[in-house]
N, C-alpha and C positions, 0 to 999 in steps of 0.2 A: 809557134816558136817560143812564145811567152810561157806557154805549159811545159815545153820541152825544157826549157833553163830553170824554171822551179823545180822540174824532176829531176833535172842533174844535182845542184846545188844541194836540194834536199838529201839524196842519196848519198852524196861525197859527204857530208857531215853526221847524217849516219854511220858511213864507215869510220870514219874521222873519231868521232862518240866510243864505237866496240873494238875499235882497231887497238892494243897495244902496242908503246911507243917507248920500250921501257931503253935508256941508253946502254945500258947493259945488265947481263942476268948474273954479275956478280951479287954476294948478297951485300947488304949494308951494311958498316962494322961497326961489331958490337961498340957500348959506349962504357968506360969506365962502372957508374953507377951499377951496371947491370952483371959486369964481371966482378964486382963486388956481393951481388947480390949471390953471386953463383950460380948465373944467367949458363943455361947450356943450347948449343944449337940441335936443332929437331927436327925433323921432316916425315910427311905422311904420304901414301899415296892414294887418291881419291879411288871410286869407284869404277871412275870411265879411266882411270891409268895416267892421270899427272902427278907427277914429284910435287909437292909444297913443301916450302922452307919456311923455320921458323925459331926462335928462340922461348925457351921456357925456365922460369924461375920458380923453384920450389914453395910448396906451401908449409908453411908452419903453424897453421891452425884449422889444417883438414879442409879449408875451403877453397877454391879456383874462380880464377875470371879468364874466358877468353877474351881477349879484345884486337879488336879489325879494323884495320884502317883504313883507310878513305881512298879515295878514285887518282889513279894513277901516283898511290905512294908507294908507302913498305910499311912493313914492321918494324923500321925504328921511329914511325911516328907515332907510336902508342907509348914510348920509353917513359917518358915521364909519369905518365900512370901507370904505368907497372911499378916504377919505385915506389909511387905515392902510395901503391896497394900493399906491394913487398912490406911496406916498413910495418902496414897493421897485421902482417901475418899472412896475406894470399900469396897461394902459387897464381901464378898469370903467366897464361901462354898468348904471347906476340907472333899472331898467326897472319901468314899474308896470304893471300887467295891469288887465281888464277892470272897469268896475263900482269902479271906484278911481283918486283922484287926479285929475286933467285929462282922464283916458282915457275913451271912450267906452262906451257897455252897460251896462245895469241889472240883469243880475245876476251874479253871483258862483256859480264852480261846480265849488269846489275842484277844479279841475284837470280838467275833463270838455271844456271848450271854453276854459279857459286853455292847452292846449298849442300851440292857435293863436298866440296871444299869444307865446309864449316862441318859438315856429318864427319867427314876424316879428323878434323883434330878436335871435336867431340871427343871421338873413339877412342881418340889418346890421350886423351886425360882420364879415361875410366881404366886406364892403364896403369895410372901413376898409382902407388902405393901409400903417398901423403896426400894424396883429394879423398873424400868422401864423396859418393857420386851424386850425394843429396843434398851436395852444397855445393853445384855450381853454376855459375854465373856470366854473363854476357855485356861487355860493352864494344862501342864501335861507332869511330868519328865521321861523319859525313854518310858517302855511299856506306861503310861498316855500318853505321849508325841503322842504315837501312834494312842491312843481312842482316844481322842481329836481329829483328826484330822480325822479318820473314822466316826466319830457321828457328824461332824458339815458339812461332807458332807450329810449325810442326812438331819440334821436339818438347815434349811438356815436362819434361827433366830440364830442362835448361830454370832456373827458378830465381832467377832475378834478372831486369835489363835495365838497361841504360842507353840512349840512344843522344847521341851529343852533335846533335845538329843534321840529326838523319833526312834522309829524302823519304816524302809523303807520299810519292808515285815518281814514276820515271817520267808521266806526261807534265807533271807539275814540275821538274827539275829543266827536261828540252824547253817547257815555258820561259821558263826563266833566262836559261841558256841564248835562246833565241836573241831578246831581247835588250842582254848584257852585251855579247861577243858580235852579232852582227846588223842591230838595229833594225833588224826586217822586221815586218808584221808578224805575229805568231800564226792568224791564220793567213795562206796555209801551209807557210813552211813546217811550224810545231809540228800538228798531225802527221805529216807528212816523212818528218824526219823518224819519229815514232813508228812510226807505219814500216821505213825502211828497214829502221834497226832491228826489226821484229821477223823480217824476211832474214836479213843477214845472222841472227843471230838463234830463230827459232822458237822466241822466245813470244810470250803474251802480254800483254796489260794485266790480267789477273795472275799472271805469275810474278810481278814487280810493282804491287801495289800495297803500300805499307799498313792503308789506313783501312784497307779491309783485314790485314793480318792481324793487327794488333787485337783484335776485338774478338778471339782466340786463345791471350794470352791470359786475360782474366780466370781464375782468383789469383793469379802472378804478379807481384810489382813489376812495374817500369817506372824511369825517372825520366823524363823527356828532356832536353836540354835546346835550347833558341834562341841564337843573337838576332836585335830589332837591325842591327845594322848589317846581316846576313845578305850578299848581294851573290850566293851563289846556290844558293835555292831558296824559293820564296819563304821570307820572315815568318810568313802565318803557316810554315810546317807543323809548326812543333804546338801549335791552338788546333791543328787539324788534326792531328796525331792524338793529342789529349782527346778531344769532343771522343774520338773514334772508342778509346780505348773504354775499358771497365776497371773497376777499383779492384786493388786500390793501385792507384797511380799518381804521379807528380809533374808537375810543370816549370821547371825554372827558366825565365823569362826573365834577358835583359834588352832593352833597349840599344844597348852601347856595345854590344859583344860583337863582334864578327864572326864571319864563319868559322865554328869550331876554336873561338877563341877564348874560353872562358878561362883554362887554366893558364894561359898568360895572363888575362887582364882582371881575372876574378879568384888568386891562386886559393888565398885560406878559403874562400865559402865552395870552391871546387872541391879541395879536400873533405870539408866538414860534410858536403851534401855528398858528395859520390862516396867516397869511405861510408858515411853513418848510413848510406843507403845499402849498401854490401854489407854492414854490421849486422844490421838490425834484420836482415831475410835470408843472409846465409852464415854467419855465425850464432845470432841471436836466437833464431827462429821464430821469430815472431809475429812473423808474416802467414797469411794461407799460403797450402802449395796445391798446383793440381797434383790430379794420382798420377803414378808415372805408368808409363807405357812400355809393354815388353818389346814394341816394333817405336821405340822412341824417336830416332833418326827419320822415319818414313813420313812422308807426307799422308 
């Protein structure tokens, strides 16, 4: 009986995890700053045939960042870096992925069949007539934090990241998860819930594992970004992330930041370090790139 309620339990928070729960598939509206910026709405369709929505503000110095937002948001939680980017001269496209926002697909699969997603509005940005496709760039908050960093090890045209508070593994996030929201022991619900979502969703452990990705992305920058007071994936992501990765790369590390809190609580050194970081590898050039790849998108 005892094994039987671990395996329910387990399983319904699996589903619970990949299930999207969005209250509705309106998209989110635009905000002032952005129809300023001459923010227009976008949409791609993936390879397996879902609609994504998204907004994209033009570049005026040749360069692009996509940026992705986090687990169970939208695209308007990237707005504020976009303007931040806008004002230095980046086009930035506010891309939302599956099972989120106005976008189509009902489930969410940290990153097992979002690299579809991230491959589609790639593709449109090599579209745009103001990107140079040799200057662009990737950031992304939380779970984004995590695509980002799986999909620019596939695609080696992606040539700068950022990863602001990303997830280290999906096992290291249910850890956490566990332990936050229900106070059980991690083993063996953790594994367990892992194990489920993996049925439900198709998906693997080495298809959702950032900290073997990352170490792929070398001679490519990344900036890693980690609040010490991060209570929604464990604090030591972003020192696990770093050890993994190859130069050159960066660590910024606060103590006091929360999840994905920096450019609230840390606005100028947010600016100075994520701007100077996009300066200096995709305007500047001043960085290594790898060579790019004629099947770029492919894994």
């Amino acid at each position: 009986m005892v094994c039987l309620l671990v395996g329910v339990v387990s399983f319904g928070a699996a589903r619970y995890l990949v299930t999207s729960r969005r209250a509705s598939r309106r998209a989110p509206v635009m905000d002032q700053g952005l129809q300023k910026a001459a923010a227009s709405e976008v949409s791609v369709t993936t390879a397996d045939g879902l609609r994504l929505a998204g907004w994209y503000v033009p570049s005026t110095n040749g360069a692009a960042v996509l940026a992705v937002h986090g687990y169970r948001s939208s695209r308007a939680e990237m707005t504020g870096t976009a303007l931040m980017l806008h004002e230095r001269g980046y086009g930035v496209l506010l891309a939302s992925t599956r099972g989120h926002d106005a976008s189509e697909g009902e489930q969410i699969t940290f990153g097992y069949r979002e690299m579809a997603d991230l491959e589609a509005w790639y593709q449109y940005l090599l579209t745009r007539k103001d990107v140079n496709p040799d200057r662009i760039g990737a950031i992304g908050n939380s779970m984004g934090g995590g695509l980002v960093i799986l999909y620019a090890a596939r695609n080696p045209r992606i040539r700068a990241v950022v990863s602001n508070c990303g997830f280290s593994s999906l096992e290291d996030v249910v850890n956490t998860s566990v332990r936050k929201l229900t106070r059980l022991p991690t083993i063996p619900f953790a594994p367990l819930i892992v194990w489920s979502a993996e049925l439900q969703t198709g998906g693997r452990p080495a298809h959702l594992n950032a900290k073997a990705a990352i170490r792929k992305l070398s001679p490519r920058p990344v900036l890693l970004m980690q609040g010490g007071a991060d209570d929604t994936i464990p604090p030591q992501s972003g020192q696990w992330l770093y050890d993994a990765a190859g130069e050159p790369k960066e660590l910024w590390f606060d103590p006091k930041v929360i999840h994905c809190g920096f450019e609230g609580l840390r606005y100028a050194e947010f600016v100075e370090r994520v701007g100077g970081f996009f300066d200096k590898y995709l305007v500047n050039g001043a960085g290594p790139q790898a060579s790019p790849s004629r099947n770029a998108g492919s894994e």
